[in-house]
C-alpha positions as CSV (number, residue, x, y, z in Angstrom):
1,X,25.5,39.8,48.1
2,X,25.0,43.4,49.2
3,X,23.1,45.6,46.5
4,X,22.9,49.4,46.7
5,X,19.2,50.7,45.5
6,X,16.7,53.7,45.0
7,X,13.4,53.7,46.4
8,X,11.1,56.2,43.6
9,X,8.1,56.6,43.0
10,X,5.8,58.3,40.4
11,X,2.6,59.4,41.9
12,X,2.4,56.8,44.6
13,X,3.6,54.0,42.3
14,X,6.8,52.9,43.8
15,X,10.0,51.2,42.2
16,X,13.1,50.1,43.2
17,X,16.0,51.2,41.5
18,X,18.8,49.0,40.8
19,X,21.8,50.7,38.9
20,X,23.3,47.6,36.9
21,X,25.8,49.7,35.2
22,X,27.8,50.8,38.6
23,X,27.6,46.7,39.9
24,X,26.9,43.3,39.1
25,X,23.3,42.4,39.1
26,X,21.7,39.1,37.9
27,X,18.4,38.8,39.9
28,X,16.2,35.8,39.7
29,X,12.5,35.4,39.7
30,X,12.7,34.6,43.6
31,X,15.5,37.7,44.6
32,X,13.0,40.4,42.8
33,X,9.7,38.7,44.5
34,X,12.0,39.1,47.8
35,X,13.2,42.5,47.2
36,X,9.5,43.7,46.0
37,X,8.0,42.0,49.3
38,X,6.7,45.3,51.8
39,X,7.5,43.1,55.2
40,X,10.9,41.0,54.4
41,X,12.3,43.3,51.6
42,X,12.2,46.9,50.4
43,X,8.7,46.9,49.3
44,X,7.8,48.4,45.8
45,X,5.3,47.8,42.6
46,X,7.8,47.1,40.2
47,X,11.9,46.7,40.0
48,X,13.7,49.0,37.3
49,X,17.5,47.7,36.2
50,X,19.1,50.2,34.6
51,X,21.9,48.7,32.0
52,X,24.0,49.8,29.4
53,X,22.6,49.3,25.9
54,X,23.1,46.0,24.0
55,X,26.2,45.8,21.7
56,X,24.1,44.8,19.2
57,X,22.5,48.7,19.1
58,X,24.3,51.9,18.1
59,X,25.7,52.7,21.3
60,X,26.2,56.4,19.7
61,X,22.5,56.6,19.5
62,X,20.9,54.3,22.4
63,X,21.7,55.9,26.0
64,X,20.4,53.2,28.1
65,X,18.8,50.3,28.4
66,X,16.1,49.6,31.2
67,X,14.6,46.4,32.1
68,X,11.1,46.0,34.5
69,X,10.0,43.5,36.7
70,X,6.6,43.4,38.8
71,X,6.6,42.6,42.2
72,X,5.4,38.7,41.4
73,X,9.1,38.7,39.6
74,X,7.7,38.5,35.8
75,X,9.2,40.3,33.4
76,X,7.3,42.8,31.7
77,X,7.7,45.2,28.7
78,X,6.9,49.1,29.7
79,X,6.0,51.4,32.6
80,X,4.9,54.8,31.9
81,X,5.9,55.8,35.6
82,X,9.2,53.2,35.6
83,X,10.6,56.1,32.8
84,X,10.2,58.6,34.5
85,X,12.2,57.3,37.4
86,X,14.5,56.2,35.8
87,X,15.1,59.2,33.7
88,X,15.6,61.1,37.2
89,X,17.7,58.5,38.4
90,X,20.5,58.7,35.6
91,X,20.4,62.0,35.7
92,X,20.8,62.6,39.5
93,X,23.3,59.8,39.9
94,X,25.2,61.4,37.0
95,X,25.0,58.6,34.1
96,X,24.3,60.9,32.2
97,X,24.4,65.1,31.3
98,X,21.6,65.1,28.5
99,X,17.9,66.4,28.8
100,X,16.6,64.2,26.6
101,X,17.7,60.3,26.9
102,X,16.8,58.1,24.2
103,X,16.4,54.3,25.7
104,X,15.8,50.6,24.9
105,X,13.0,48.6,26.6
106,X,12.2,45.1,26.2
107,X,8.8,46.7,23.7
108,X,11.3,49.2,22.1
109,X,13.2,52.6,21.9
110,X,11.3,55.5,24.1
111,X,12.5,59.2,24.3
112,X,12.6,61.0,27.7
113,X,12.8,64.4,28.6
114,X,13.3,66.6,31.7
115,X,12.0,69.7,32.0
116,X,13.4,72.7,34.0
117,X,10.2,71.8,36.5
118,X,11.8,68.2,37.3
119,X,8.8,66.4,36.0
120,X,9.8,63.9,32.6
121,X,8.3,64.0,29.0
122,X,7.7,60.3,27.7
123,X,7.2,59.6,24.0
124,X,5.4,56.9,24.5
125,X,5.3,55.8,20.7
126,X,1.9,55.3,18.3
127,X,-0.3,53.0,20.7
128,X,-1.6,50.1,18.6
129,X,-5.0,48.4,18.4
130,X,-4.6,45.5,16.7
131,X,-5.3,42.7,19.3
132,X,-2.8,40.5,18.1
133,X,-0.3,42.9,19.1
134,X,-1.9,42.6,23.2
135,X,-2.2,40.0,22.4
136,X,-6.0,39.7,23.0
137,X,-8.3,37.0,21.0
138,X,-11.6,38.7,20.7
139,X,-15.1,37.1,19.9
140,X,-16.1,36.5,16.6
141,X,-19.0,38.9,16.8
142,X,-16.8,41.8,18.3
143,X,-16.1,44.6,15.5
144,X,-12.2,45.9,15.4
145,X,-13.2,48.8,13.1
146,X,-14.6,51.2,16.4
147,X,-12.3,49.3,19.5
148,X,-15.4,48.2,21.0
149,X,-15.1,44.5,22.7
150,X,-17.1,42.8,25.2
151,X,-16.8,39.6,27.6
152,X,-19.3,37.5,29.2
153,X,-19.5,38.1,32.8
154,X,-21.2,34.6,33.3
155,X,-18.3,33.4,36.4
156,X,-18.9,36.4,38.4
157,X,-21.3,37.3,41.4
158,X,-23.9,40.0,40.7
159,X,-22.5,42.3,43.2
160,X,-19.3,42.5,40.7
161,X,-21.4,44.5,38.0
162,X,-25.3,44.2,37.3
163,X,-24.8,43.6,33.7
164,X,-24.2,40.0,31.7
165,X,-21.2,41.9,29.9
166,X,-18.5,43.9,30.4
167,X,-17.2,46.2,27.5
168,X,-14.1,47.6,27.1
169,X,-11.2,49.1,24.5
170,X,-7.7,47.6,24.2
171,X,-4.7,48.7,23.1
172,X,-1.2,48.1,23.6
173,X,1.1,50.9,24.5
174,X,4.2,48.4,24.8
175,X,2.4,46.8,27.3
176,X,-1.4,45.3,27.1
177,X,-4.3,47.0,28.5
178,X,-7.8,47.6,28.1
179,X,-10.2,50.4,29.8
180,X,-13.5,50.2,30.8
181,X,-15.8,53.6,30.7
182,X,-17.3,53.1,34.3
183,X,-19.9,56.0,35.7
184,X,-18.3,56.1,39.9
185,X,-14.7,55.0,39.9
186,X,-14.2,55.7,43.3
187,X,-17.0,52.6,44.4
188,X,-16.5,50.4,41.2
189,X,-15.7,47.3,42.4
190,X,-12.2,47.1,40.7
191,X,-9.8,44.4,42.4
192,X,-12.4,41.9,42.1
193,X,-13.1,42.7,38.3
194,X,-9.8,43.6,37.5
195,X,-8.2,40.0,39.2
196,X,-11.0,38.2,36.8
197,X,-10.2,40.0,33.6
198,X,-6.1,40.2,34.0
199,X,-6.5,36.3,34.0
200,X,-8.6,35.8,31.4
201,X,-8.0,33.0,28.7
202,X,-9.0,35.6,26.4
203,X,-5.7,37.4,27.2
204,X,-2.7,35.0,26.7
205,X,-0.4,37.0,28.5
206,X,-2.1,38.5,31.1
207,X,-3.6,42.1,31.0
208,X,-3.2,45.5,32.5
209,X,-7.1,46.3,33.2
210,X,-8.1,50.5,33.5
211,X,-11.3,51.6,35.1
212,X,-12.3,55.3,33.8
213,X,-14.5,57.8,34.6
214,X,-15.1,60.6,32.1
215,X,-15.5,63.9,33.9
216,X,-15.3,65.7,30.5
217,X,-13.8,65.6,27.0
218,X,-10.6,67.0,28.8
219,X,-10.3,65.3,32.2
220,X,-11.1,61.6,33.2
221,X,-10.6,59.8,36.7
222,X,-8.5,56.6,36.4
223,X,-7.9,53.1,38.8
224,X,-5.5,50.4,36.8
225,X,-5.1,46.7,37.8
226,X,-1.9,46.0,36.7
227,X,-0.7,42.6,35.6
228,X,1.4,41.0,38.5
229,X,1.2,43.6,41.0
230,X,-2.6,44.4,41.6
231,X,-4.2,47.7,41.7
232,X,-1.8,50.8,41.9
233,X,-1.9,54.6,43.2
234,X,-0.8,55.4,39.8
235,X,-0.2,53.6,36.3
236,X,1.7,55.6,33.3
237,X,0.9,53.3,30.2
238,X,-2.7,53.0,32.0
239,X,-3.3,56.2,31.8
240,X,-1.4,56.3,28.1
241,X,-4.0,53.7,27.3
242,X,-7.3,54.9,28.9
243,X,-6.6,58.1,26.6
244,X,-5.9,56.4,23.6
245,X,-9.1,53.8,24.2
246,X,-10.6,57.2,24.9
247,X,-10.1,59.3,22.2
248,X,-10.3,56.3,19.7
249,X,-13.8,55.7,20.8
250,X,-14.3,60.0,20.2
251,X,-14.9,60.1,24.2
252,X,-11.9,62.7,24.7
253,X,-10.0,65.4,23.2
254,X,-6.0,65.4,22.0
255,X,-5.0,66.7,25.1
256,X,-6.3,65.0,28.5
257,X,-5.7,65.1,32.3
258,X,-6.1,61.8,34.0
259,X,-6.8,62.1,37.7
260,X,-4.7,59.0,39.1
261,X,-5.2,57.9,43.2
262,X,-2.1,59.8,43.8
263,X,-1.9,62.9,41.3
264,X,-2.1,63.9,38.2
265,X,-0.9,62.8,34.7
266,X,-1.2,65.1,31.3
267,X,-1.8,62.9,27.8
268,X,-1.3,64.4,24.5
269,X,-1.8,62.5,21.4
270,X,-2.8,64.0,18.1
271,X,-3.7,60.6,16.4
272,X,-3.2,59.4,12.8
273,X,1.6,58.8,12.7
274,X,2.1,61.4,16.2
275,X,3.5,59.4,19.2
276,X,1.3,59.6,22.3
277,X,3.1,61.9,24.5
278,X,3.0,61.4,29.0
279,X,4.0,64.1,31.4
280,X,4.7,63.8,35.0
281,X,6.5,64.3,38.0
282,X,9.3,61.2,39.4
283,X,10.1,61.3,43.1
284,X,13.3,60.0,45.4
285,X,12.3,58.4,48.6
286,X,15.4,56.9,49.5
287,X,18.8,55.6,49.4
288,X,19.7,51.5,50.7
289,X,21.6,48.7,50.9
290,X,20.2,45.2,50.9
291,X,22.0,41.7,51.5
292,X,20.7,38.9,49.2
């Protein structure tokens, strides 16, 4: 079947865009793994599917719904950069007139935003660091009171990291992920460590891994491994989390620029019941038709 798409992308980290509203779509595993492949398909990080809300919300009060898949064709819950396309999709393509869009994902209800500069506010929603919520199983020795967790690097060559252990924060911001506080991003070894970790039994369903480097209480530099797609120029709930991680640990200040392979991210959050808030730009490459 012929399918009409988008090709985004938010700071490097591409999607394509399948309007679900407009024509029938019901993708399997195999037809996104297809479409996400770079030499027989279109090529992205992740598929968005924009849909209509479920009839079991208040249509009057949810705009959309959006679902996202990674390029492996799993299913997954958020993505930071994913709303910001999409928010710039709907709009441009006319779905909707509204500045702010209020949304369901598979983890819940976000708010989005566009600013007279074309670049999307996301209320992200309070990130939460229980690890049950990851879900992650910790050690029995690790302490939840400061977010501080380790794991035993005893499967990995030493060129991978000089230490026994690798420590790290967690939190889920719809979507699991942990950070590591690294010294040189740019030569961390991060596919190799990030492959072991997003595997680890210790994470049941897989994990979104962040490698930051602090450059001060206002500015960090940020790789992510993400889950089912590998390491990306850019990750939004990465960056939501390595802020969080940060600023629960009393590394970083409310407000924070994260310096991603491709650009730049701003994070506000203001702790305590204030949602974690993500600006950024969302960019059109192109318009296509593929045959499934």
């Amino acid at each position: 079947m012929p399918l009409n798409f988008t090709k985004m992308h938010g700071l490097g980290n591409d999607f394509v865009v399948i309007d679900a509203i407009s024509q029938a779509v019901n993708l399997s595993p195999e037809q996104v793994r297809f479409i996400a492949d770079r030499r027989f398909g279109v090529g992205c990080d992740q598929l968005l599917l924009i849909e209509a809300p479920d009839k079991s919300t208040d249509e009057s009060v949810i705009d959309f719904k959006y679902r996202i898949f990674n390029a492996d064709g799993s299913e997954v819950e958020q993505c930071g950069n994913g709303a910001r396309c999409f928010a710039r999709f709907v709009r441009e393509k006319q779905l909707t007139n509204k500045d702010t869009i209020t949304v369901q994902t598979h983890s819940g209800i976000i708010q989005l935003t566009i600013t007279e500069q074309d670049e999307v506010i996301v209320d992200m929603g309070q990130p939460v660091f229980a690890p049950e919520q990851l879900p992650f199983i910790p050690a029995k020795d690790d302490s939840q009171d400061d977010n501080r967790y380790t794991l035993k690097l005893d499967t990995l060559s030493d060129d991978v990291n000089t230490e026994k252990y690798v420590e790290f924060a967690a939190v889920s911001m719809g979507n699991p992920h942990i950070t590591l506080k690294i010294a040189d991003v740019e030569h961390y070894p991060v596919a190799k460590l990030g492959q072991w970790l997003e595997s680890h039994p210790s994470f049941p369903k897989r994990i979104n891994v962040g490698f930051m480097q602090i450059i001060n209480r206002q500015q960090i530099r940020l790789r992510v491994f993400e889950r089912g797609s590998g390491e990306t120029l850019a990750c939004g709930t990465g960056a939501c989390a390595a802020v969080a991680n940060g600023i629960s640990r009393g590394w970083l200040d409310e407000q924070v620029e994260v310096i991603l392979p491709a650009g730049s991210l701003h994070i506000q959050w203001q702790q305590g019941e204030h949602s974690l808030m993500m600006t950024g730009p969302a960019s059109f490459v192109y318009e296509g038709q593929i045959t499934l």
